[in-house]
N, CA, C and O atoms as CSV, one atom per row, in Angstrom:
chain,resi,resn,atom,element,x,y,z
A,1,UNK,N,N,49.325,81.742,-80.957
A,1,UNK,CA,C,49.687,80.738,-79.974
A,1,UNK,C,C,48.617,79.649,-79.976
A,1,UNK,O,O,47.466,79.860,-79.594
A,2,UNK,N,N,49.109,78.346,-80.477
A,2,UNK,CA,C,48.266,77.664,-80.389
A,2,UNK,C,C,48.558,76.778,-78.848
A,2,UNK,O,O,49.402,76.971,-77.973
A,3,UNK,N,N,47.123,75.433,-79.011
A,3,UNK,CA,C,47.304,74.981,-77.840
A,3,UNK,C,C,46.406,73.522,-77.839
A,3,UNK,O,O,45.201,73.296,-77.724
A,4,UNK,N,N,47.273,72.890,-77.974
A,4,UNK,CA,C,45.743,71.051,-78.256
A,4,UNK,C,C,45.656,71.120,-76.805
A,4,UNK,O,O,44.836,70.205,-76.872
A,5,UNK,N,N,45.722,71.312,-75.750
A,5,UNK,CA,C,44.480,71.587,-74.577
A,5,UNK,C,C,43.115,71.182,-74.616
A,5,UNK,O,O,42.312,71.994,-75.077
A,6,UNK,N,N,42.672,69.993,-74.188
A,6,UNK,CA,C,40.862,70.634,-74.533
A,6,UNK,C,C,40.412,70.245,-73.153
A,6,UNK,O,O,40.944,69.489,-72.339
A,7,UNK,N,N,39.325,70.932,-73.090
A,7,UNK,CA,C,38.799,71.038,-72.023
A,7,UNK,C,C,37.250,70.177,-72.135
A,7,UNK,O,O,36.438,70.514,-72.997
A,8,UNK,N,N,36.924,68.910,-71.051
A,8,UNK,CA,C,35.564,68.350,-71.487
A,8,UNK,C,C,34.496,68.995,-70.519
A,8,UNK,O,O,34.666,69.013,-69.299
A,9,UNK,N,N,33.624,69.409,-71.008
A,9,UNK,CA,C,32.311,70.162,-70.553
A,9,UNK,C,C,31.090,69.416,-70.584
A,9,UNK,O,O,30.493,69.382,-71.660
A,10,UNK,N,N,30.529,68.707,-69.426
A,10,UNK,CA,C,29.455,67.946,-69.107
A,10,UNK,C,C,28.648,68.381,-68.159
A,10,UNK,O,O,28.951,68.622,-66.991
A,11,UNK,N,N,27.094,68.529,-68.926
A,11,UNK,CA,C,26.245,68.927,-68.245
A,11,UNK,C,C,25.681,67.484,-67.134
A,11,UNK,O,O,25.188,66.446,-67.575
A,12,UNK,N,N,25.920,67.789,-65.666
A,12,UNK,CA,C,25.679,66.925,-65.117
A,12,UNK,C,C,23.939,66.766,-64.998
A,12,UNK,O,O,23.586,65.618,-64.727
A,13,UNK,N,N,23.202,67.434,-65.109
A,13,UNK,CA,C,21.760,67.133,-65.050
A,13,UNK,C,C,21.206,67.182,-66.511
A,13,UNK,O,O,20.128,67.719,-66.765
A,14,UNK,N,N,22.086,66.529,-67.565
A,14,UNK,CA,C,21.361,66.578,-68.761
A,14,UNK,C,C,20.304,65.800,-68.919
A,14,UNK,O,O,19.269,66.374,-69.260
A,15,UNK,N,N,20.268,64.545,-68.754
A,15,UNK,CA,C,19.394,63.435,-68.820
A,15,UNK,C,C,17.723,64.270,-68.865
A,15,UNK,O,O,16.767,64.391,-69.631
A,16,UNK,N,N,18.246,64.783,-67.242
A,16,UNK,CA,C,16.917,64.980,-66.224
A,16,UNK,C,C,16.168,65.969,-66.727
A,16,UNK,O,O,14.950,66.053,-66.567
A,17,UNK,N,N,17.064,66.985,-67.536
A,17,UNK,CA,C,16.505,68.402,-68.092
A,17,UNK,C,C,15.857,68.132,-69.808
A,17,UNK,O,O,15.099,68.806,-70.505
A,18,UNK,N,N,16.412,67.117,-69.989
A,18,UNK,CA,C,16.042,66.692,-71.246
A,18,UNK,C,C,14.734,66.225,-71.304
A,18,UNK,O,O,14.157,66.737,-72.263
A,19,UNK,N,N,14.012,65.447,-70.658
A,19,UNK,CA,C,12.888,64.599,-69.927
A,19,UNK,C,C,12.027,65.749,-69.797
A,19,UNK,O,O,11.103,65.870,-70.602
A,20,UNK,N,N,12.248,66.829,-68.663
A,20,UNK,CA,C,11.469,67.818,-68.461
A,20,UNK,C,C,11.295,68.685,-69.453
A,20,UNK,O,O,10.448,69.567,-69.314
A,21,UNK,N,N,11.936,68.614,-70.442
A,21,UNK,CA,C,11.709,70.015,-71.649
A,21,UNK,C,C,11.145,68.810,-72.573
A,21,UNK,O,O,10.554,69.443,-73.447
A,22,UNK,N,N,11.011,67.645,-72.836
A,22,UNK,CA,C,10.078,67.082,-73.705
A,22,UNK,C,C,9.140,66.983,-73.294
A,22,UNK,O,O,8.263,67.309,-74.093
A,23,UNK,N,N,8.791,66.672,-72.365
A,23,UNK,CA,C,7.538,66.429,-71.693
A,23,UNK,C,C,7.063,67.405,-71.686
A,23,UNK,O,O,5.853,67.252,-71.850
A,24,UNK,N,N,7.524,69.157,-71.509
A,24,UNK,CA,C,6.978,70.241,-71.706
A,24,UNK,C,C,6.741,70.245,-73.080
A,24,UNK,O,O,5.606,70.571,-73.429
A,25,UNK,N,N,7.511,69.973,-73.889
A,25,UNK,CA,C,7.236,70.265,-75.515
A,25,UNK,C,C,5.617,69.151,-75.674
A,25,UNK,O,O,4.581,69.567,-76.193
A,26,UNK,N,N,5.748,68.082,-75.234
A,26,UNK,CA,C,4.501,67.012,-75.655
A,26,UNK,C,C,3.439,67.880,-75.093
A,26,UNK,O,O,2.438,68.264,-75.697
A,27,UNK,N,N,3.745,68.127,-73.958
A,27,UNK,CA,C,2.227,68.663,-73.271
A,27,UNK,C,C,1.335,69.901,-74.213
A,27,UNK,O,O,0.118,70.018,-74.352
A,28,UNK,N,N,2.659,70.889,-74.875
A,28,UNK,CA,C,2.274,71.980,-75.399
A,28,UNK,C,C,1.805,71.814,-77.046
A,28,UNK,O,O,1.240,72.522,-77.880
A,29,UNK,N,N,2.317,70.614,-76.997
A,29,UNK,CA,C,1.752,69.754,-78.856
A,29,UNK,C,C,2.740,70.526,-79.418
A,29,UNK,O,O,2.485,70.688,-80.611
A,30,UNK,N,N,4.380,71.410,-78.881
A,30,UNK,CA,C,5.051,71.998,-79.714
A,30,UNK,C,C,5.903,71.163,-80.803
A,30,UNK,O,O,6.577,71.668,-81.701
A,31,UNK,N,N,5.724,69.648,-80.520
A,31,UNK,CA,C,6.479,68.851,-81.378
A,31,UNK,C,C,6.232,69.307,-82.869
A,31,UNK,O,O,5.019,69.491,-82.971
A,32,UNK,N,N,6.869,69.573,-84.084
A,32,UNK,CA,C,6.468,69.647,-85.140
A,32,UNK,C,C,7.545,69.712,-86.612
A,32,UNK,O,O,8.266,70.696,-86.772
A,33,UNK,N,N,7.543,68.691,-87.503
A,33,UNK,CA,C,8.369,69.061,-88.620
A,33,UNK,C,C,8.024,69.982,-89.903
A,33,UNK,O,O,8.713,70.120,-90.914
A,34,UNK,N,N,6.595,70.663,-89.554
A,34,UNK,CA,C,6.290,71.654,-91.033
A,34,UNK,C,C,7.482,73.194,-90.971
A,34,UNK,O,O,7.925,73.957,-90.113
A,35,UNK,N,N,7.561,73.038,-92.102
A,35,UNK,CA,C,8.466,74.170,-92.211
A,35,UNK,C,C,7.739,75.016,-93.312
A,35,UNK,O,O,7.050,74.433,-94.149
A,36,UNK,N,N,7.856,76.186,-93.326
A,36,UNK,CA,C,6.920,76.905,-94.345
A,36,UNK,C,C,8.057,77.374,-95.488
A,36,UNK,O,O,7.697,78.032,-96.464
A,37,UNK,N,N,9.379,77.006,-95.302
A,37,UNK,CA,C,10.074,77.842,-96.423
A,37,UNK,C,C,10.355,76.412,-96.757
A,37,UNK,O,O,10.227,75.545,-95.893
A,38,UNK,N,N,10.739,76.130,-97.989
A,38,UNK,CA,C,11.793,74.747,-98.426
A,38,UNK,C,C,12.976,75.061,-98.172
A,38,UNK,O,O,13.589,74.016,-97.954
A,39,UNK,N,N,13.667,75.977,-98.078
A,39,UNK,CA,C,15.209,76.647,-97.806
A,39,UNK,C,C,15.426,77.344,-96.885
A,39,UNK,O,O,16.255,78.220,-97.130
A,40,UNK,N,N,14.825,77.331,-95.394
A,40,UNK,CA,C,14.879,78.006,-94.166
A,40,UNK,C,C,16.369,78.457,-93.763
A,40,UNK,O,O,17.263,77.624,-93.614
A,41,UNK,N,N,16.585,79.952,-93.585
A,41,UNK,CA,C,17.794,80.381,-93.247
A,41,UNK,C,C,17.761,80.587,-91.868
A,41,UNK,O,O,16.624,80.710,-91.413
A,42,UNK,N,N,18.789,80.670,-90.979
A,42,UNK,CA,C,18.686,81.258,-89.872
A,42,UNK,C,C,19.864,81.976,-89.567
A,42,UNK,O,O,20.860,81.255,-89.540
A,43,UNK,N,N,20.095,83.376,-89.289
A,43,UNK,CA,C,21.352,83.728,-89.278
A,43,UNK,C,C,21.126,84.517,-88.394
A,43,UNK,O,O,20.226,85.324,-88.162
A,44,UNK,N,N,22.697,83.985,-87.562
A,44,UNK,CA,C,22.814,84.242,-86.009
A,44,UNK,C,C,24.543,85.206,-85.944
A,44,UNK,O,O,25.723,84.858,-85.921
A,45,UNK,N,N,23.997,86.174,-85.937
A,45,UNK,CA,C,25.256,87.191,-85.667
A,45,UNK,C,C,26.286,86.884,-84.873
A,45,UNK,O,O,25.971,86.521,-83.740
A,46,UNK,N,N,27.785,86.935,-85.215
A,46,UNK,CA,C,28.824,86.829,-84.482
A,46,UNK,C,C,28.677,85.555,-83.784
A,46,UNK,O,O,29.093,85.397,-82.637
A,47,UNK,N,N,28.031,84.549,-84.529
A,47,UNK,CA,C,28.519,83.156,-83.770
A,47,UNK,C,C,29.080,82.293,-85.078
A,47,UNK,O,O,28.611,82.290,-86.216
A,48,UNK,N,N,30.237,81.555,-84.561
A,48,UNK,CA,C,30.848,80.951,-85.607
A,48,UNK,C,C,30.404,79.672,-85.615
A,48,UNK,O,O,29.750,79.088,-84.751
A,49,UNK,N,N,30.758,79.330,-86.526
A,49,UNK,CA,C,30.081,77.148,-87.562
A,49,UNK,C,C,30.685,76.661,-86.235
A,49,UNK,O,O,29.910,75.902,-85.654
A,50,UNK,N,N,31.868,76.881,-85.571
A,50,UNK,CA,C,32.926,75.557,-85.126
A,50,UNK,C,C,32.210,75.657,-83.630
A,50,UNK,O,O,32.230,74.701,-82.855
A,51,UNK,N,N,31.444,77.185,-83.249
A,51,UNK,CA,C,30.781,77.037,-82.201
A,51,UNK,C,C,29.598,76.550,-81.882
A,51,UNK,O,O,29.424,76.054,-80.769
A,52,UNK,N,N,28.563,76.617,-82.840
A,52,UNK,CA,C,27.399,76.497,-82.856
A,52,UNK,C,C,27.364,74.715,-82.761
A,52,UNK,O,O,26.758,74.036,-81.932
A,53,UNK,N,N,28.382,74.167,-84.107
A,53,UNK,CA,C,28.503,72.854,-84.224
A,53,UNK,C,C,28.454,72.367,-82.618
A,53,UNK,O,O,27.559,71.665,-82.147
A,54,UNK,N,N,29.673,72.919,-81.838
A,54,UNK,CA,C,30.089,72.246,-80.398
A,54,UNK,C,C,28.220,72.543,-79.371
A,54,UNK,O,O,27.635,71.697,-78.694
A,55,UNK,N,N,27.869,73.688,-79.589
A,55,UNK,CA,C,27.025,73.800,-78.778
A,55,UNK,C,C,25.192,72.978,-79.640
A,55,UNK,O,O,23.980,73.098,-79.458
A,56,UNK,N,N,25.745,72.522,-80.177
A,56,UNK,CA,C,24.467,71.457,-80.365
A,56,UNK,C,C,25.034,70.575,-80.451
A,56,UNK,O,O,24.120,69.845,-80.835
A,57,UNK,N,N,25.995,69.860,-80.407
A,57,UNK,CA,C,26.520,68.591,-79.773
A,57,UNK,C,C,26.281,68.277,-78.594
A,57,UNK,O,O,25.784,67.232,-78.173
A,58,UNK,N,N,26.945,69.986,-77.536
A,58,UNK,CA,C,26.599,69.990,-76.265
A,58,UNK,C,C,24.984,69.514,-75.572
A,58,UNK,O,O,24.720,68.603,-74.787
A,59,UNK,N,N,24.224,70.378,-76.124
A,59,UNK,CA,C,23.013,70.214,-76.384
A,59,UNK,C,C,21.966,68.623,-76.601
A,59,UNK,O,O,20.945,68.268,-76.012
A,60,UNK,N,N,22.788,67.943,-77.721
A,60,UNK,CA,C,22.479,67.034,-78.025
A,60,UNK,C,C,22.836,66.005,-76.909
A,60,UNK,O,O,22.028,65.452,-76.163
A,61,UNK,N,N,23.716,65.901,-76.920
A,61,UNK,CA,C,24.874,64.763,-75.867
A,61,UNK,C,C,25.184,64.927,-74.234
A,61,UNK,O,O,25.486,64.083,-73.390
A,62,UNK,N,N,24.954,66.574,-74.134
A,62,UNK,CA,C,24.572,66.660,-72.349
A,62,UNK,C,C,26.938,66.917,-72.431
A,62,UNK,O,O,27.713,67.175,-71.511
A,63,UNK,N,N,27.148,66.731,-73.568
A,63,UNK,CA,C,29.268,66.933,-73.413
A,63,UNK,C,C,29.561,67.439,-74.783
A,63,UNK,O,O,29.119,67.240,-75.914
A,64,UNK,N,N,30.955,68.545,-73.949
A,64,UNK,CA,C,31.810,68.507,-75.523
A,64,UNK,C,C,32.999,68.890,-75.423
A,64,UNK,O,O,33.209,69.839,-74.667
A,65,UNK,N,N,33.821,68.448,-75.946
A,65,UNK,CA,C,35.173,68.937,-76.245
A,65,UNK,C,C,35.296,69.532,-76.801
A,65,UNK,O,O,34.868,69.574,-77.954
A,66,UNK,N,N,36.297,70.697,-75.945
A,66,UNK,CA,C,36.328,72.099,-76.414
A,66,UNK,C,C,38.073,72.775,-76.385
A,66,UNK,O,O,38.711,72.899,-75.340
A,67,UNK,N,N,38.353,72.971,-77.118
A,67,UNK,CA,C,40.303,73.378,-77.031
A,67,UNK,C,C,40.222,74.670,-75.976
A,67,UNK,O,O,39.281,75.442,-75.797
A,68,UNK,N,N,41.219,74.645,-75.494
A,68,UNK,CA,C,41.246,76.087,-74.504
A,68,UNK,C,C,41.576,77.430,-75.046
A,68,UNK,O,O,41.535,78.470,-74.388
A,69,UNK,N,N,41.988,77.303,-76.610
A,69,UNK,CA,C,42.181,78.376,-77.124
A,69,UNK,C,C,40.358,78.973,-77.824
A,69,UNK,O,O,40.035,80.108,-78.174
A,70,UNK,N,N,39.646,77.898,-77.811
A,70,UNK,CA,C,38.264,78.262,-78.409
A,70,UNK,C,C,37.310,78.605,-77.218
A,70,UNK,O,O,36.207,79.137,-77.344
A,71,UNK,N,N,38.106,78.084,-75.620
A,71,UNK,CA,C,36.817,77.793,-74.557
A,71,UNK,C,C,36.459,79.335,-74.324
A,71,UNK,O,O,35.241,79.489,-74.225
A,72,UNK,N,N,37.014,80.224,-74.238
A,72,UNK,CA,C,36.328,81.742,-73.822
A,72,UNK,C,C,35.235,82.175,-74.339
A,72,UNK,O,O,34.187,82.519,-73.793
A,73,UNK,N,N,35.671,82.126,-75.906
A,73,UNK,CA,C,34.760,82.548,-76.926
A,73,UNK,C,C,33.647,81.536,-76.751
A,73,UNK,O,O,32.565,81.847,-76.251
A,74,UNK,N,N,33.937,80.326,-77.172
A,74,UNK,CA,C,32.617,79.443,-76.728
A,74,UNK,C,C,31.246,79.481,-75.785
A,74,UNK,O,O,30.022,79.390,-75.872
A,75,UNK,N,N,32.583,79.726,-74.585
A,75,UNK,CA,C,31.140,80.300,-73.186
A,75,UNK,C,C,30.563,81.488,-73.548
A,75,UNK,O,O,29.355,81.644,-73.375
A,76,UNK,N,N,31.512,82.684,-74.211
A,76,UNK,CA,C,30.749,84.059,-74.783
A,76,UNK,C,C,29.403,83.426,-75.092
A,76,UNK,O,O,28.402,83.413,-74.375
A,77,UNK,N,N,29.625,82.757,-76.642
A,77,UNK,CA,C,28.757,82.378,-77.747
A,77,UNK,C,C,27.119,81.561,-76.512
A,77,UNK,O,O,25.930,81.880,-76.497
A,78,UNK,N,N,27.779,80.646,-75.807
A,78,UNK,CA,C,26.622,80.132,-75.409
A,78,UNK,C,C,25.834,81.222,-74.526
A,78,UNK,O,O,24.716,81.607,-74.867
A,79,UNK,N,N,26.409,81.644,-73.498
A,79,UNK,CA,C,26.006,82.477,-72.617
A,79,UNK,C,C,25.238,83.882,-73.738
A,79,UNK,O,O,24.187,84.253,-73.216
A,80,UNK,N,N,25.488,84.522,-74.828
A,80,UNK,CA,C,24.581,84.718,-75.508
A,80,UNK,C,C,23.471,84.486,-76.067
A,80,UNK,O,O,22.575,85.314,-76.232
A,81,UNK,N,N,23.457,83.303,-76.406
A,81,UNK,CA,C,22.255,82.253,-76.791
A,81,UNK,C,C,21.902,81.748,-75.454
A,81,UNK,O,O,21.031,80.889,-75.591
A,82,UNK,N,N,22.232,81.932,-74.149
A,82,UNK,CA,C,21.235,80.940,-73.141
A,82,UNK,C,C,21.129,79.798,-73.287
A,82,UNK,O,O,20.024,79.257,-73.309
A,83,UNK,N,N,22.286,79.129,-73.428
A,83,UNK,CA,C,22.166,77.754,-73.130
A,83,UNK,C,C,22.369,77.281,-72.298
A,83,UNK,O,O,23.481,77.287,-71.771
A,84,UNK,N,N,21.329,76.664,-71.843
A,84,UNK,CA,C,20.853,75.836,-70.818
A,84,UNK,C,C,22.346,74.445,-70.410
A,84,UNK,O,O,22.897,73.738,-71.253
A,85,UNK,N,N,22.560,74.460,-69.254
A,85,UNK,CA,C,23.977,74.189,-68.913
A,85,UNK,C,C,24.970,74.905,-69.137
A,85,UNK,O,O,25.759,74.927,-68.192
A,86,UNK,N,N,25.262,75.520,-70.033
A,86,UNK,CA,C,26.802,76.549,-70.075
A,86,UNK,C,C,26.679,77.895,-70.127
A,86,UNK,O,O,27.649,78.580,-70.452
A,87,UNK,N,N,25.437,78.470,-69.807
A,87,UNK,CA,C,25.454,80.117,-69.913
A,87,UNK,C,C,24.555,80.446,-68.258
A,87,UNK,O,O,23.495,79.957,-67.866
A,88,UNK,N,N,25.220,81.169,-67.761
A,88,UNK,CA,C,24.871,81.898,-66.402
A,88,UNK,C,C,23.917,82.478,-66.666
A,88,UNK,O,O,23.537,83.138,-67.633
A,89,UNK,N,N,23.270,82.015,-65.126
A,89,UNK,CA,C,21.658,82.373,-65.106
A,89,UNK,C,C,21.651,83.191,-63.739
A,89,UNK,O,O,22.495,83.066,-62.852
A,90,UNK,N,N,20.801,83.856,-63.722
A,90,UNK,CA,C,20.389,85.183,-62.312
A,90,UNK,C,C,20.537,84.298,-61.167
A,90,UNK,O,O,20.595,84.770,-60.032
A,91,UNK,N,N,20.595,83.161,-61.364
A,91,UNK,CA,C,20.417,82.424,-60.013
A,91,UNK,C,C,21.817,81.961,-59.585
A,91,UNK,O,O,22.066,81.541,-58.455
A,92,UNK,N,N,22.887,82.095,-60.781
A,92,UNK,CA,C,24.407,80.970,-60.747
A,92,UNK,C,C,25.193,82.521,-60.230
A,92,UNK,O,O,26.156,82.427,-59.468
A,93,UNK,N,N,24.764,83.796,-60.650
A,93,UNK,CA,C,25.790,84.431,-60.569
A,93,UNK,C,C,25.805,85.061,-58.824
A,93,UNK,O,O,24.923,85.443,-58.054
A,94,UNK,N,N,26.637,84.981,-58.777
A,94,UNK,CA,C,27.195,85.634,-57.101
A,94,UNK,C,C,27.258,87.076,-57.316
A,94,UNK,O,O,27.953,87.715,-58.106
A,95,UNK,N,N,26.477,87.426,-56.542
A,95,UNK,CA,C,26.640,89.129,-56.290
A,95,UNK,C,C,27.288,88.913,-54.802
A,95,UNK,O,O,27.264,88.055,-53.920
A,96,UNK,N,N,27.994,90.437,-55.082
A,96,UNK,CA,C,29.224,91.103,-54.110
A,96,UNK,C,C,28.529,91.932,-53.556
A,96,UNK,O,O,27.608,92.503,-54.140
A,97,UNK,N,N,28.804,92.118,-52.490
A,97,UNK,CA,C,28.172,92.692,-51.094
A,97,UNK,C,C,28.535,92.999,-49.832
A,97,UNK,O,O,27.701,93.434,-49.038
């Protein structure tokens, strides 16, 4: 079952969070382009190209368009990786009581 549905996902405090995590990166001198391999792999289990692509767009751009047949899996994928705007944090989730 398909579905052109998409759903747009905007981090409303991107700007602001962006600012604060560089300014943390400058302070810590973590800025850096040496790489020690010439062919650096990184392989990230059970996350797919079409997700990763969207979530460093997300990342990049603070938005992304996302189809509703991909959005479940997507939030899985981020909320695994902890990304900052689309993955629940100890503080977003509501406990029952």
């Amino acid at each position: 079952m398909s579905s052109d549905q998409q759903f747009f996902l905007k981090w409303n405090d991107f700007q602001t969070n962006m600012v604060t995590s560089f300014r943390h990166l400058r302070d810590e001198k973590s800025f850096t382009d040496e790489n020690p391999s010439k062919h650096p792999i990184i392989i990230l289990k059970d996350v797919s190209y079409i997700h990763l692509q969207a979530i460093l767009e997300f990342m990049y751009a603070g938005e992304v368009n996302v189809s509703q047949e991909q959005l479940p899996a997507f939030l899985k994928t981020a909320d695994r990786l902890k990304v900052k705007g689309l993955a629940e944090t100890p503080s977003s989730i509501k406990r029952e009581g």
